[in-house]
Kinemage of the C-alpha trace (Angstrom):
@kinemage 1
@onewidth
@group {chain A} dominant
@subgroup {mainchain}
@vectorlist {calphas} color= white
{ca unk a 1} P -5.926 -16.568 49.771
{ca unk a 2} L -4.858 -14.918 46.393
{ca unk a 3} L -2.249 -12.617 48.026
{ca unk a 4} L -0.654 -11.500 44.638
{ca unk a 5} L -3.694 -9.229 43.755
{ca unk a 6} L -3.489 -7.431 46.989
{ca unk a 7} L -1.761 -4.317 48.389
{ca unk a 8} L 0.582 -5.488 50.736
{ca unk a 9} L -0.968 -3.789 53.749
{ca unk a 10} L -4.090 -5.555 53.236
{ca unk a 11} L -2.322 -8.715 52.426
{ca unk a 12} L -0.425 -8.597 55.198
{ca unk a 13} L -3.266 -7.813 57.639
{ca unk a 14} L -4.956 -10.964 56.023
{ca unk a 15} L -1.880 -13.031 56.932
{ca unk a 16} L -1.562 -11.847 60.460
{ca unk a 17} L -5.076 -12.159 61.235
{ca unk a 18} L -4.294 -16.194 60.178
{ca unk a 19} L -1.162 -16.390 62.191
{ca unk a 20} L -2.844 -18.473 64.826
{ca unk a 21} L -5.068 -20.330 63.301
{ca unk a 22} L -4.563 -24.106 63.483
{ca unk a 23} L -4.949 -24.455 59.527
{ca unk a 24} L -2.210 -20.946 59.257
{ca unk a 25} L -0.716 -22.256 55.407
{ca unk a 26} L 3.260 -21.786 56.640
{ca unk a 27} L 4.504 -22.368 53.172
{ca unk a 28} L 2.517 -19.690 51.312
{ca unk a 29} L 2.969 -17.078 53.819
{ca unk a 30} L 6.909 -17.804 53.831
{ca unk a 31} L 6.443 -17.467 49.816
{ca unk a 32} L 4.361 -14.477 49.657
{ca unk a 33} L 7.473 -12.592 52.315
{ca unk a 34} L 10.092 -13.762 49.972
{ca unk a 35} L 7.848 -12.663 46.546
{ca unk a 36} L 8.928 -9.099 47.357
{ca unk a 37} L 10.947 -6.959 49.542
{ca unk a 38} L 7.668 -4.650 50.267
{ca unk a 39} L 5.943 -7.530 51.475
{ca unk a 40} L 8.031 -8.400 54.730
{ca unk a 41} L 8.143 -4.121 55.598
{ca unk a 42} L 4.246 -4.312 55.012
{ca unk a 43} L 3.927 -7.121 57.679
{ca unk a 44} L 6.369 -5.910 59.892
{ca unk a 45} L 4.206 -2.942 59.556
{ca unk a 46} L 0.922 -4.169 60.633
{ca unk a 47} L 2.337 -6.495 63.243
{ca unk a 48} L 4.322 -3.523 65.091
{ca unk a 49} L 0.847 -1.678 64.971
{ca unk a 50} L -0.876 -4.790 66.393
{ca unk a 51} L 1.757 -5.029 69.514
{ca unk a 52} L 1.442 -1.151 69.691
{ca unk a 53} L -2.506 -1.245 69.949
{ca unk a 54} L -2.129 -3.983 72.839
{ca unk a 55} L 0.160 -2.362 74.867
{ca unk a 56} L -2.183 0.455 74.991
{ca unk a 57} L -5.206 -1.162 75.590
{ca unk a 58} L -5.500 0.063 78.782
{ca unk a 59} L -5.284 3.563 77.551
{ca unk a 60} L -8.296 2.658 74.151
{ca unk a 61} L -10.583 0.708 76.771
{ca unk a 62} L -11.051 4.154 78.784
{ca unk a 63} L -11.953 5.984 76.144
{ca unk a 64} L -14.619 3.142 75.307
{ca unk a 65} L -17.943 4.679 76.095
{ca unk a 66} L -20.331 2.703 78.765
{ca unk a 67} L -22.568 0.166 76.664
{ca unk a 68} L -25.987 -0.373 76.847
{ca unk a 69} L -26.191 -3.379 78.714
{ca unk a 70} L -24.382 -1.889 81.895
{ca unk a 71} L -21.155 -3.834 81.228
{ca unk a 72} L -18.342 -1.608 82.537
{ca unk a 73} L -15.236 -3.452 81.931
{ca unk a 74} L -14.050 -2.755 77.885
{ca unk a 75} L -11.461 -3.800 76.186
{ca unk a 76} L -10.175 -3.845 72.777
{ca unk a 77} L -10.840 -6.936 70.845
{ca unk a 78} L -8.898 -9.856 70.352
{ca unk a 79} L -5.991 -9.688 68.127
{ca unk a 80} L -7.862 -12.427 65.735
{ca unk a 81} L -11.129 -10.784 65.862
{ca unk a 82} L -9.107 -6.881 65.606
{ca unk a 83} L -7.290 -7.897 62.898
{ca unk a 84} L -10.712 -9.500 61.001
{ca unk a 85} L -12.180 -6.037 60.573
{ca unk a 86} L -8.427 -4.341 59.836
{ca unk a 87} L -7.686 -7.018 56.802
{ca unk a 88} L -10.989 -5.723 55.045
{ca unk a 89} L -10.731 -1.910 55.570
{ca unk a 90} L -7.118 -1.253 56.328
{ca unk a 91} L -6.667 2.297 55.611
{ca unk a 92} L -9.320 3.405 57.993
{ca unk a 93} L -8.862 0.802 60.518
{ca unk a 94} L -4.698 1.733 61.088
{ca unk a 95} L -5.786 5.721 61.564
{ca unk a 96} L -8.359 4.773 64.040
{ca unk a 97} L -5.812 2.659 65.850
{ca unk a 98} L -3.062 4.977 65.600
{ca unk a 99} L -5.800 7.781 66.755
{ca unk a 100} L -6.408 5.769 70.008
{ca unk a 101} L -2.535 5.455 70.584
{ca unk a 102} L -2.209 9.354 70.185
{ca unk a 103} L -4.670 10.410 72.652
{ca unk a 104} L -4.519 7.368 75.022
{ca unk a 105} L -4.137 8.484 79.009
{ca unk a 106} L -1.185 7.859 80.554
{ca unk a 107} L -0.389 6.812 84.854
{ca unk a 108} L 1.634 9.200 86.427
{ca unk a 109} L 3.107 9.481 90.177
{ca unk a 110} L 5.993 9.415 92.136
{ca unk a 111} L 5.911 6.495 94.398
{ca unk a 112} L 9.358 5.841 94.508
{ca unk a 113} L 9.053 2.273 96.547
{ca unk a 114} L 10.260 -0.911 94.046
{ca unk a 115} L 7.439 -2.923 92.145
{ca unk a 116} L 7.740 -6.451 90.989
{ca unk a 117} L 6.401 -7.714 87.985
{ca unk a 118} L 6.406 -11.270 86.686
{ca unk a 119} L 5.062 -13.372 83.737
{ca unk a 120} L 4.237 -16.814 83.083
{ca unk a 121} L 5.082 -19.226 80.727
{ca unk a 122} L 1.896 -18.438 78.940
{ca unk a 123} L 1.162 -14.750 79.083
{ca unk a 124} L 2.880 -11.180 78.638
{ca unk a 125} L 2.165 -8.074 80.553
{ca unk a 126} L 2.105 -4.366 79.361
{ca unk a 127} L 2.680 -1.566 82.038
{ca unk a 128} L 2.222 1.938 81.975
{ca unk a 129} L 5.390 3.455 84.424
{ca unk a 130} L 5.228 6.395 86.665
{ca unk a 131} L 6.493 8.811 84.218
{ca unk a 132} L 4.412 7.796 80.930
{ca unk a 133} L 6.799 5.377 79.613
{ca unk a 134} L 5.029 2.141 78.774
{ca unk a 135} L 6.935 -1.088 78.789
{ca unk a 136} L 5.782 -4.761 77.770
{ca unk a 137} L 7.251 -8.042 79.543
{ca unk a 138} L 7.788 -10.940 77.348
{ca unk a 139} L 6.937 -14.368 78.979
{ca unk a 140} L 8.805 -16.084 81.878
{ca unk a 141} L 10.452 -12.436 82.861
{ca unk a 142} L 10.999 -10.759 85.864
{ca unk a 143} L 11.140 -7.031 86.609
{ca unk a 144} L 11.528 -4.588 89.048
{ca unk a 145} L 10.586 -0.745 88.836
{ca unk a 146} L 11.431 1.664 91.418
{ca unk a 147} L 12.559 5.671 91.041
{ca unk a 148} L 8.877 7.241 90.803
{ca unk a 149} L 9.069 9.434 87.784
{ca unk a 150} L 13.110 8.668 86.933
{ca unk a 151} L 12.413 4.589 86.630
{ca unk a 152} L 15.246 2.409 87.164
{ca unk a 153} L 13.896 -0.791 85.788
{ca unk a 154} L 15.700 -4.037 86.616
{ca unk a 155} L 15.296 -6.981 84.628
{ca unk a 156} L 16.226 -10.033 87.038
{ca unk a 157} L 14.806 -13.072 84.104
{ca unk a 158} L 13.439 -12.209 80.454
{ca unk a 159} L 12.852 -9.647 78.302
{ca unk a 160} L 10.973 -6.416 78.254
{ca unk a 161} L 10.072 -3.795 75.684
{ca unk a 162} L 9.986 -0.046 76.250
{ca unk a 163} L 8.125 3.009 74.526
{ca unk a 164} L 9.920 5.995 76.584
{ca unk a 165} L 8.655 9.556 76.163
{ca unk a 166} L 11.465 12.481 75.057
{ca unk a 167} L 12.057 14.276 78.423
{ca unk a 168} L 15.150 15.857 78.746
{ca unk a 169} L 14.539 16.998 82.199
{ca unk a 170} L 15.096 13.035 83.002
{ca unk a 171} L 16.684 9.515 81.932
{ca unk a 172} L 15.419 6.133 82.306
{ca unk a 173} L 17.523 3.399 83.025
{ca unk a 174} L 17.476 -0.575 82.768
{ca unk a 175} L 19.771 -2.596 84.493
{ca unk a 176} L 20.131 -5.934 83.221
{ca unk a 177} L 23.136 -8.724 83.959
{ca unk a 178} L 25.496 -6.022 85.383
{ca unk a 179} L 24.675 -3.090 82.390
{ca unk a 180} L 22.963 0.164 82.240
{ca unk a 181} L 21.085 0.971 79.596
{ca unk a 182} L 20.348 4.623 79.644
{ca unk a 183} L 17.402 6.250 77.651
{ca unk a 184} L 15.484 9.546 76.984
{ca unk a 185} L 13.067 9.038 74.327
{ca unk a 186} L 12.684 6.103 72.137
{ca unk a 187} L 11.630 2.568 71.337
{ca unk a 188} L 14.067 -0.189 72.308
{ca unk a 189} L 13.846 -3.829 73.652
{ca unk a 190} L 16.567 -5.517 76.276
{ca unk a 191} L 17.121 -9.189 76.983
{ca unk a 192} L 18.931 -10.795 80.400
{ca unk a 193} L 18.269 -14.714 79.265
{ca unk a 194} L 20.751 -17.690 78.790
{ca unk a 195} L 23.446 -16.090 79.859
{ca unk a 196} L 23.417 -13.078 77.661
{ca unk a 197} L 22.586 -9.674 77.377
{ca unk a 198} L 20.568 -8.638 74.428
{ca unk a 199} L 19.864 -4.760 73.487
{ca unk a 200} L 18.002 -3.172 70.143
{ca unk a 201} L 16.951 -0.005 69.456
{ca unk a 202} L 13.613 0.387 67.126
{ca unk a 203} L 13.952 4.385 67.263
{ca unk a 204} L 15.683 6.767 68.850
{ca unk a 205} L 19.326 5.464 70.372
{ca unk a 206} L 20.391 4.541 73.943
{ca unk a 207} L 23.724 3.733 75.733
{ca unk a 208} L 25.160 0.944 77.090
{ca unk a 209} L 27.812 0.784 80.053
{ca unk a 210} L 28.706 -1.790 82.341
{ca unk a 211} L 27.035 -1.176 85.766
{ca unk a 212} L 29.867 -0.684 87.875
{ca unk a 213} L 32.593 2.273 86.066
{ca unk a 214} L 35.342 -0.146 84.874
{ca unk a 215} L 37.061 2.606 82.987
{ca unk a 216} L 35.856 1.491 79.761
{ca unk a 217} L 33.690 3.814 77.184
{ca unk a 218} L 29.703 3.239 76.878
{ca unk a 219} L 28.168 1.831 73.340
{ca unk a 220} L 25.786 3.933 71.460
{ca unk a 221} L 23.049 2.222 69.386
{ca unk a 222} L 20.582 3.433 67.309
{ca unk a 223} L 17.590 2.802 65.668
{ca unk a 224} L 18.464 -0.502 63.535
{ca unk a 225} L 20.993 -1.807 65.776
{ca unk a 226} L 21.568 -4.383 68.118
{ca unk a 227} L 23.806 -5.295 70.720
{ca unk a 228} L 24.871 -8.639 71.956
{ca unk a 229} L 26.930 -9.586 75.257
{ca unk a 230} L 28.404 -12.367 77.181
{ca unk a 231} L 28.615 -11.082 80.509
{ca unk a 232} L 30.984 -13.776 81.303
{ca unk a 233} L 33.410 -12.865 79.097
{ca unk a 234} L 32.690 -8.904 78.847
{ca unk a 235} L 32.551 -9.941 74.658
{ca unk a 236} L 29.942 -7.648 72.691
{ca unk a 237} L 28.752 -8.396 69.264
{ca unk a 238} L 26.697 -4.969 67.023
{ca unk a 239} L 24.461 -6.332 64.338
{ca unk a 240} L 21.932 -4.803 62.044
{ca unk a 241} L 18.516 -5.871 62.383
{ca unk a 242} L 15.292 -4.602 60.790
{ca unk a 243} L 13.640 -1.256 63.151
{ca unk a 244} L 10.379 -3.527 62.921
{ca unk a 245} L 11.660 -6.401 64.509
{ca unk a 246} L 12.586 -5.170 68.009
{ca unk a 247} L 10.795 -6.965 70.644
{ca unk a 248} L 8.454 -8.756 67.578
{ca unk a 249} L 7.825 -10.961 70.837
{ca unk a 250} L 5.388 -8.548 71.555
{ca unk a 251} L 3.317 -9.998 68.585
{ca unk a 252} L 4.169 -13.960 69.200
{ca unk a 253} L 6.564 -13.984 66.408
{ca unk a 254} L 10.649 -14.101 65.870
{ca unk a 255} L 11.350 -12.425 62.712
{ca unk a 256} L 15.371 -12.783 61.161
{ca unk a 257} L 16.711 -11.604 58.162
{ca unk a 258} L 20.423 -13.422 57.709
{ca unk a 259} L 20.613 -13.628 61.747
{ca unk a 260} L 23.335 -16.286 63.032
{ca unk a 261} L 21.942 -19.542 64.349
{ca unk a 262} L 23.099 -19.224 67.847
{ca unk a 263} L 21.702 -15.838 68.338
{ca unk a 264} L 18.257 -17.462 66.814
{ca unk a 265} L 18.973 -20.769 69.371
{ca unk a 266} L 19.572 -18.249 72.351
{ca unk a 267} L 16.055 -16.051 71.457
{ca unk a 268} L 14.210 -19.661 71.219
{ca unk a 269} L 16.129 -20.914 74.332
{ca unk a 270} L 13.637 -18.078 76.431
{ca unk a 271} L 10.635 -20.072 75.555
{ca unk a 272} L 12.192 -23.881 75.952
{ca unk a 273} L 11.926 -26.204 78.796
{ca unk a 274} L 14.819 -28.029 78.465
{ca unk a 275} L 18.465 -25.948 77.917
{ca unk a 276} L 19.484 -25.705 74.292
{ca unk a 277} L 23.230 -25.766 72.928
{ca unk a 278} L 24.381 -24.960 69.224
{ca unk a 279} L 26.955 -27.394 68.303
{ca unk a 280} L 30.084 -25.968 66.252
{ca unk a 281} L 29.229 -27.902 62.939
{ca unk a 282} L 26.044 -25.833 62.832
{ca unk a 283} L 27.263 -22.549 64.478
{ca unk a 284} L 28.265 -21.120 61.228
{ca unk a 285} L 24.020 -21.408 59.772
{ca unk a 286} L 22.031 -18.229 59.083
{ca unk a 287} L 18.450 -18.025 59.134
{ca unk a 288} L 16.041 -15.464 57.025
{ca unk a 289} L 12.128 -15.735 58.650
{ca unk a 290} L 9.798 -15.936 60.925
{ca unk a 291} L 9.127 -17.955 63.941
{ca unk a 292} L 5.765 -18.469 65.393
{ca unk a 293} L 6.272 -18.572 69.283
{ca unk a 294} L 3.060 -20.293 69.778
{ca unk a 295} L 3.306 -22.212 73.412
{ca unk a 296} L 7.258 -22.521 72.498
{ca unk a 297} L 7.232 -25.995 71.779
{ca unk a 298} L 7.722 -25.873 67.977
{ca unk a 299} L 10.064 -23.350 67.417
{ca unk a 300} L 12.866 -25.544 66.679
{ca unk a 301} L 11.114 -27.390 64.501
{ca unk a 302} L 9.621 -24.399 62.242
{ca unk a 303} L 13.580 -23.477 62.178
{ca unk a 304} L 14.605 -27.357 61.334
{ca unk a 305} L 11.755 -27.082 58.083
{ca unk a 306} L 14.810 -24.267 56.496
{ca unk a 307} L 17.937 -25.588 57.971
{ca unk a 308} L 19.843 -28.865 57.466
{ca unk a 309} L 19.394 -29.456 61.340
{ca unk a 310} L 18.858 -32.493 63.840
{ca unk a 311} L 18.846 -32.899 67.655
{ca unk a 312} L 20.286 -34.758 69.649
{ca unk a 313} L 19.043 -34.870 73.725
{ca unk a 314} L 21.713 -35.477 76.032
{ca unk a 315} L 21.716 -35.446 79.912
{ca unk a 316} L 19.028 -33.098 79.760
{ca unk a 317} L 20.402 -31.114 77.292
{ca unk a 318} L 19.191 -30.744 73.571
{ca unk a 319} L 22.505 -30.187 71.255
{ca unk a 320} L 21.293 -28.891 67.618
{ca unk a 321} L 23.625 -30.159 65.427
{ca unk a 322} L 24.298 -29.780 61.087
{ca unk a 323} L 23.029 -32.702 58.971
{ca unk a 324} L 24.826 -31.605 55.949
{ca unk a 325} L 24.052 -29.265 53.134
{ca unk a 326} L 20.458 -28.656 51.495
C-alpha cells in the first residue's frame, strides 16, 4: 500500500481495515505511525470511531429498514467488511457513522434489581444501561449493574468502558477493588485486573475515592489522564496518555506512547493464561506502539520485536526479563 500519497484519514482507514488480516505488514504500519505525528491522531481517530460504531450497533441495526427478503435481524457489518467501504470514501462514510451514533435509541427503565454480565476469553459485550449510558466489557470481565436509572456498576474481574450522558440531576458510579469512581457525563475506561486498579478519562473528568471514607481527599482526572493503583499498598501513580487511547481494547488493539513496561506487562497480563512478572532489570523499559490483542497469545512477542526482552517460565510463572541494550 503506498501510504505516503494518502491523507491520513484514508490511510489510516486502509490500515485498520488490514489489522486482522493474516498477511497485516507489521513493519510498514509501525513505519508509516512513526513517519508523522498526524498519522498516529489519524488512526487513533478512525479506530475510536470504529469501537464507537460497535458499541452502538444495537442502536444503527434498528434504524435498518426491513429487507426484501424478509430477514428481520440487521446488523451493522463487520468491522473488516465496514471498514472496506470507509478506506475508499472516508469523508462520507465517518458522517454517516457519526449520523447513526447521534440519533441511535437508547434503553431506559428503572429496574433497580442487580444484573450480571460476563465475557469470555474470546468476545466483548456492549450494553446500553438503564439511564442511557452505554458501557463496553473487555474480555474475561465481570460486572454487575444495579440502581435503575442512578447505576452503580461493579466490576468484580476485567475491564469496562463507559460513554455516560451529562445529567446533573444524577451520578454514576463504578466500584472497582475497594474505589468509587464517580461520573456525570463523559468518556472514561476502569480496570480491576492483576492486582491493580486502572482509571482514564477520554473526555470529561471523574473522581476517584476509596470506597469506604478513610479520611483521605478524592483524585480528579480529566480527559488525558490516567490513574494507576495498588490496592495493596493504597500507592497511586497519574500519567498522561493520549484521549484516543482509553479503552483502545474496544478496537483489539493496545496503543502506548513512552508507557512503562510494567504498566504495558499488567494491560497484557488481562489477556494471558499463565501469570506474568516484570523482572527489575527490565522494569525501567518504555514502550511507544501498538499491540494487536488478537487471541492474546502474541502480545508479548509483538512487544519482544521493540524491546531487548526474553522470558523465562518458572513454576508456572513467565518472568520477562532485559537482554541488554539494542
Amino acid at each position: 500500500m503506498d501510504a505516503t500519497t494518502q491523507d491520513p484519514i484514508d490511510a489510516a482507514a486502509t490500515w485498520h481495515a488490514r489489522i486482522d488480516a493474516p498477511d497485516m505488514d507489521w513493519a510498514g504500519f509501525g513505519d508509516w505511525l512513526d513517519a508523522d505525528p498526524s498519522h498516529r491522531a489519524a488512526y487513533d481517530s478512525i479506530a475510536l470511531l470504529d469501537a464507537e460504531i460497535a458499541a452502538a450497533a444495537p442502536a444503527i441495526a434498528a434504524l435498518l429498514p426491513a429487507n426484501d427478503d424478509g430477514v428481520s435481524d440487521h446488523a451493522p457489518p463487520a468491522r473488516s467488511t465496514r471498514w472496506r467501504w470507509m478506506a475508499t470514501g472516508t469523508g462520507g462514510a465517518l458522517a454517516a457513522g457519526l449520523a447513526l451514533l447521534l440519533i441511535g435509541p437508547t434503553l431506559s427503565g428503572s429496574d433497580a434489581s442487580v444484573q450480571t454480565y460476563a465475557t469470555d476469553a474470546g468476545n466483548t459485550r456492549a450494553v446500553t444501561l438503564a439511564d442511557g449510558s452505554a458501557m463496553r466489557l473487555d474480555r474475561g470481565s465481570r460486572v454487575s449493574v444495579s440502581g435503575g436509572t442512578t447505576p452503580l456498576i461493579e466490576i468484580a474481574d476485567g475491564a469496562a468502558s463507559f460513554s455516560v450522558r451529562h445529567d446533573p440531576s444524577r451520578t454514576l458510579i463504578v466500584r472497582a477493588g475497594g474505589y468509587d469512581i464517580r461520573d456525570v457525563g463523559t468518556r472514561f475506561a476502569v480496570v480491576n485486573a492483576q492486582g491493580r486498579i486502572s482509571v482514564a478519562v477520554a473526555e470529561g473528568s471523574v473522581s476517584v475515592a476509596p470506597h469506604v471514607d478513610d479520611g483521605s481527599t478524592s483524585t480528579t482526572l480529566t480527559a488525558g489522564q490516567r490513574l494507576d493503583i495498588d490496592p495493596a499498598t493504597g500507592i497511586a501513580a497519574r500519567r498522561t496518555v493520549a484521549p484516543t487511547s482509553v479503552a483502545d481494547w474496544t478496537d483489539g488493539r493496545l496503543d502506548y506512547d513512552g508507557a512503562p513496561l510494567p504498566l504495558v506487562v499488567a494491560d497484557i497480563s488481562r489477556y494471558a493464561r499463565t501469570p506474568l512478572v516484570v523482572d527489575p532489570s527490565a522494569a525501567g523499559l518504555v514502550f511507544s506502539g501498538v499491540l494487536t490483542i488478537g487471541d492474546g497469545s502474541r502480545l508479548l512477542d509483538q512487544l519482544r520485536a521493540v524491546l531487548p526482552l526474553r522470558l523465562h517460565r518458572a513454576d508456572g510463572v513467565v518472568h520477562i526479563e532485559r537482554t541488554g541494550p539494542r
